[in-house]
C-alpha positions in Angstrom: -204.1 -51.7 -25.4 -202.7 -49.7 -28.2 -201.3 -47.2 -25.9 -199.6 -50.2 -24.1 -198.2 -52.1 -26.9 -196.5 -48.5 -28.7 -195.0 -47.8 -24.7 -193.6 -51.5 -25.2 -192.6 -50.6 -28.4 -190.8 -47.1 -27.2 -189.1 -48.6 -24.7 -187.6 -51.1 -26.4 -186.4 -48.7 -29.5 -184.5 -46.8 -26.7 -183.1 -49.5 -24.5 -181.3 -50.5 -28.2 -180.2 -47.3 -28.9 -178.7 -46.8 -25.4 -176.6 -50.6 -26.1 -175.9 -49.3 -29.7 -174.0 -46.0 -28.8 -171.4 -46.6 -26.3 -170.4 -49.9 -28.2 -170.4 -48.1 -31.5 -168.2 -45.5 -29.5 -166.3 -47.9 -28.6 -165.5 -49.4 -32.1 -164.9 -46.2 -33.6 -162.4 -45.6 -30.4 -160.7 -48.9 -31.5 -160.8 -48.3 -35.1 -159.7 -45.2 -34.4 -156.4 -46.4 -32.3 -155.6 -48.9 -34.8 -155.4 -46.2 -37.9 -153.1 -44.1 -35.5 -150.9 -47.2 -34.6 -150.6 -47.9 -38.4 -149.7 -44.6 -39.6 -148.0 -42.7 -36.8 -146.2 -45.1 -34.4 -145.9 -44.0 -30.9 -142.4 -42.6 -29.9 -142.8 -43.8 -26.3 -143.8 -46.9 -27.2 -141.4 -47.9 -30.4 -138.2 -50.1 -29.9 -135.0 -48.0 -29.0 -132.9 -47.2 -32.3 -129.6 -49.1 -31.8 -126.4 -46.8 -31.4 -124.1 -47.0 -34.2 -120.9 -48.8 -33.8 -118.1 -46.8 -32.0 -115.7 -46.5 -35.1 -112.7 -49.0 -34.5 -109.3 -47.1 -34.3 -107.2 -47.9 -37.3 -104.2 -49.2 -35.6 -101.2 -47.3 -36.2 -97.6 -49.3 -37.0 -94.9 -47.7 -35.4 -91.5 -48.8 -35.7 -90.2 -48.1 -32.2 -87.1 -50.0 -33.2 -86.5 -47.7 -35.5 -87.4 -44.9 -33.3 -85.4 -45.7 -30.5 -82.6 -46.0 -33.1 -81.9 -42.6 -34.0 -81.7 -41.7 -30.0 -77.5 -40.6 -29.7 -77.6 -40.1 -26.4 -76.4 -42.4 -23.6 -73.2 -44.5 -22.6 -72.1 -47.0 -25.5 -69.3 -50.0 -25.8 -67.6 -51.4 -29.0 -64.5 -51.9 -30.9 -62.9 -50.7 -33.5 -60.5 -52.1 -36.2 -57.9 -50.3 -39.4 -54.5 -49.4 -40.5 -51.7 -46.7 -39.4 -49.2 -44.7 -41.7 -47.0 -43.4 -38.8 -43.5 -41.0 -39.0 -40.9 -41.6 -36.9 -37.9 -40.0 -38.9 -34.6 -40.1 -37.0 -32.2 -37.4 -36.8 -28.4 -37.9 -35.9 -26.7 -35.2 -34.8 -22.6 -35.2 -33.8 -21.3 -34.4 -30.9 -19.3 -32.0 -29.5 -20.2 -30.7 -33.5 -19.6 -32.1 -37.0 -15.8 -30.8 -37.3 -14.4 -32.7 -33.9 -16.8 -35.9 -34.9 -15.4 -36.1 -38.9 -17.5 -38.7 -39.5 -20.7 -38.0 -39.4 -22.7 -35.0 -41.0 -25.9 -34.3 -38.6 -28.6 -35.6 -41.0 -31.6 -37.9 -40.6 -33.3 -41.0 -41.9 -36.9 -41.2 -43.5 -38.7 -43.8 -41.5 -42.4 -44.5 -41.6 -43.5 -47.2 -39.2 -47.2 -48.7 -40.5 -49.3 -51.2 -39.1 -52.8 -52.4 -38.3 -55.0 -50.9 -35.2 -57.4 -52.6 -33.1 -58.9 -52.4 -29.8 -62.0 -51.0 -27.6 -63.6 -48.1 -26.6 -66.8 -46.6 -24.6 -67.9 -43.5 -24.3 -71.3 -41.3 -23.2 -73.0 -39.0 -25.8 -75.5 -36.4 -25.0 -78.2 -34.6 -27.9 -80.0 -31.2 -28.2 -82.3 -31.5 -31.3 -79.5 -31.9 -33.8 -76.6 -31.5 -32.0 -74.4 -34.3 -30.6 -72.0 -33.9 -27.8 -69.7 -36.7 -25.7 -66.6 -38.2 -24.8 -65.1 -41.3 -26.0 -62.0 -43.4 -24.3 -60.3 -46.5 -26.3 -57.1 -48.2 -25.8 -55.8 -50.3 -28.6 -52.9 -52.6 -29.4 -51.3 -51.9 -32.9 -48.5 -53.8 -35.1 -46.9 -50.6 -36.1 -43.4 -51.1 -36.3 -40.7 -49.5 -39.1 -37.3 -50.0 -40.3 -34.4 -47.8 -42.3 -31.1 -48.2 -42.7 -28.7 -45.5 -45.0 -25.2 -46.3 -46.3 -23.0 -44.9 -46.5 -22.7 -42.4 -43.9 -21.9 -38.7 -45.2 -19.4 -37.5 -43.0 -18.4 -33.6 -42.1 -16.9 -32.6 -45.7 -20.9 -33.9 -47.1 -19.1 -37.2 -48.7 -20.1 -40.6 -48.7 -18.2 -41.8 -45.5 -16.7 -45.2 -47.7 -14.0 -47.0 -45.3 -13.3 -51.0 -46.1 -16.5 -52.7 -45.0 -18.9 -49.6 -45.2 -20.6 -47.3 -43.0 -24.4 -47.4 -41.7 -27.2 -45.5 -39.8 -30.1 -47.3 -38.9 -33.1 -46.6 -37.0 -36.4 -47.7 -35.6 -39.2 -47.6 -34.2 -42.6 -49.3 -32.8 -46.1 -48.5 -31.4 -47.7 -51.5 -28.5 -50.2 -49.8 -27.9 -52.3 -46.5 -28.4 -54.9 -44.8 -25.8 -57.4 -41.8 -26.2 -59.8 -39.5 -24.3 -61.5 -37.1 -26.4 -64.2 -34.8 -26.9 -66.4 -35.1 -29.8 -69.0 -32.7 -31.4 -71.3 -33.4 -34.4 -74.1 -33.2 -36.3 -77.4 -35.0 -37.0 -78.4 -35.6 -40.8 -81.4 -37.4 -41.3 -81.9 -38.6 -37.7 -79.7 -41.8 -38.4 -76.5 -40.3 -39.5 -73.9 -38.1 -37.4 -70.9 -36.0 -38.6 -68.7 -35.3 -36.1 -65.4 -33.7 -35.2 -62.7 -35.4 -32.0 -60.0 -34.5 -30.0 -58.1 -34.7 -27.1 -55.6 -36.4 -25.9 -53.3 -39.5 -26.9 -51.0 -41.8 -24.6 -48.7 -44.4 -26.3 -45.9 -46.7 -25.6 -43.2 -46.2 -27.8 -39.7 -48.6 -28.5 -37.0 -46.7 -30.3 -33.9 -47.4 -31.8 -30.8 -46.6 -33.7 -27.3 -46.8 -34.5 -24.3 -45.4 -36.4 -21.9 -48.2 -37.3 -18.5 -47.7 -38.4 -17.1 -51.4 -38.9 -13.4 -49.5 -40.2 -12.8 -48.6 -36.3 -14.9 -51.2 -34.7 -17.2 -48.7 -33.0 -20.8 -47.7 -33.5 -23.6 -45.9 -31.0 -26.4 -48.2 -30.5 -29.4 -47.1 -28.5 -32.6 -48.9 -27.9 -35.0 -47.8 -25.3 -39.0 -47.6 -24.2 -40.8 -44.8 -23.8 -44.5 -43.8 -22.3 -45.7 -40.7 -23.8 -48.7 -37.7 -24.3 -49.5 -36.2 -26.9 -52.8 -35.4 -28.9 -54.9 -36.0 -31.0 -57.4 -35.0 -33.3 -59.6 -35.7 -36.1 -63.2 -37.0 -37.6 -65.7 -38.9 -38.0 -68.9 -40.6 -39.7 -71.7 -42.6 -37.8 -74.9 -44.6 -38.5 -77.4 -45.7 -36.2 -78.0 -49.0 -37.8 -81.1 -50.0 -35.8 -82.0 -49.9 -32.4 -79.0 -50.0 -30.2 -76.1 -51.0 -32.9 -74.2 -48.2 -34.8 -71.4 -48.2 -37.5 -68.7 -45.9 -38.9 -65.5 -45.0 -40.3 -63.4 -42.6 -38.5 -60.1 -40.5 -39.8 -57.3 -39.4 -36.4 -54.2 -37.8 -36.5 -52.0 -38.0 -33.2 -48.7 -36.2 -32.2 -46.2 -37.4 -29.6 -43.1 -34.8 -28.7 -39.9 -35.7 -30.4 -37.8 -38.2 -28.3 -34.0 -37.5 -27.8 -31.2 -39.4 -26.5 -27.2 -39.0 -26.4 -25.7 -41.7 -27.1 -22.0 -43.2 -26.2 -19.9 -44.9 -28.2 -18.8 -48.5 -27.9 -16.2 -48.7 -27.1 -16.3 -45.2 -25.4 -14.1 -42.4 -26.7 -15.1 -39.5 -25.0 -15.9 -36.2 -26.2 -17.8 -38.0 -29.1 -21.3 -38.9 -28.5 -24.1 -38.7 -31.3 -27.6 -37.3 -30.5 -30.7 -39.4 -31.5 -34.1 -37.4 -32.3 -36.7 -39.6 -33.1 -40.5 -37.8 -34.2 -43.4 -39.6 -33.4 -46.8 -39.2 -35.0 -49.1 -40.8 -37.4 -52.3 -40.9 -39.1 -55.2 -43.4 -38.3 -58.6 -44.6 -40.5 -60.8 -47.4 -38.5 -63.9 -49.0 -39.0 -66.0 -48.8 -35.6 -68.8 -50.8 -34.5 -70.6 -49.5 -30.9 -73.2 -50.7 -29.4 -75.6 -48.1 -27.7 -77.3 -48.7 -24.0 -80.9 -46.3 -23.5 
């Protein structure tokens, strides 16, 4: 009996101890996983750390206007406006010669025919780094016109030719209009400014004019005609790109036409005597120019 009841006893120490263990394993294996959750989280399991923002591009201002603006090359179309001091001094010189003719010493009259300039131009430019080179056409109308008259006329002997009523030269002359096709070369200062240097060649039409009055013998030489004529010209110039397509400047040209001449009969005619006229032609410009500039 006592045998029995320490078996019964035995076997039920042991069936506890076999449920004790594996669930005591068991909560030591989930104690266990918690401590190691807590201190050292999983890197399979944690959440994904976000990227960092892409940094944003600081936008950058760029004047393209003003970029563009200190291109020189390409074609361009404008105006340009100013003043002309011209010289058109007129020679007389007798003929057969100052001893046949008496009265008239070969001398000349100071004329200077001045006026205002305006017209249009266009023109292409080309640029390599610094350098600047094009062609420019205009054509322009002017008001250059000028006037002399000298009395009395000094005769052969170099004294004031003084008859009853007096003796006069006069001459004159005018400029309708003015054309040029140059070359030009320059410079680029400071990306927006050009110096530059012109020339080429100049076309004008010309009306001339004189006369050697001798109201004593009722006579005089009048001549009044109109020429076409070539020359050149030359000169300079400053230019600034404003903004994008519009530039400004001033601009300094000298032309040069070849001396006119003409004999001249006189009324009524008296043959052998005749007078030669000479007159020059040439002139210095400064204009204001305004172009603007296709790219």
């Amino acid at each position: 009996m006592r045998k029995f009841a320490f078996g019964t006893v035995a076997v039920m120490f042991l069936f506890a101890l076999s449920v004790a263990g594996p669930a005591s394993a068991t909560d030591d294996k989930a104690s266990s996983s918690t401590t190691n959750t807590a201190t050292t989280p999983s890197i399979g399991l944690s959440a994904p750390t976000p990227a960092p923002a892409p940094a944003r591009k600081a936008k950058t201002h760029t004047n393209s206007s003003s970029e563009e603006g200190y291109k020189w090359s390409g074609f361009s179309l404008g105006g340009s406006f100013g003043y002309v001091q011209g010289n058109g001094d007129t020679i007389f010189n007798p003929l057969p010669n100052a001893e046949d003719f008496e009265d008239l010493e070969p001398q000349s009259i100071l004329l200077h025919p001045h006026g205002v300039i305006g017209g249009v131009r266009g023109g292409y430019d080309f640029q390599h780094g610094n350098w600047v080179f094009g062609l420019a056409v205009d054509f322009s109308g002017t008001g250059v016109s000028g006037n002399a008259l000298e009395t009395p006329i000094i005769n052969s002997e170099g004294l004031p030719d003084t008859p009853p009523g007096g003796s006069t030269l006069t001459a004159k002359e005018e400029l309708k209009f003015l054309s040029t096709i140059r070359g030009r070369a320059g410079f680029v200062v400071d990306k927006r400014v050009l110096f530059y240097a012109t020339g080429g060649v100049a076309m004008g039409r010309f009306i001339l004019g004189a006369d050697a009055n001798y109201p004593e013998f009722e006579f005089d030489y009048p001549t009044d005609i109109s020429r076409f004529k070539v020359g050149w010209v030359a000169g300079g110039g400053i230019e600034y790109a404003v903004c994008k397509r519009w530039h400004a400047g001033v601009e300094y040209l000298y032309y040069e036409f070849p001396s006119e001449s003409k004999v001249v009969n006189q009324i009524p005619a008296e043959p052998p005597f005749q007078i030669l006229n000479n007159w020059a032609a040439m002139g210095q410009i400064a204009q204001g120019v305004l172009t603007y500039r296709f790219k």
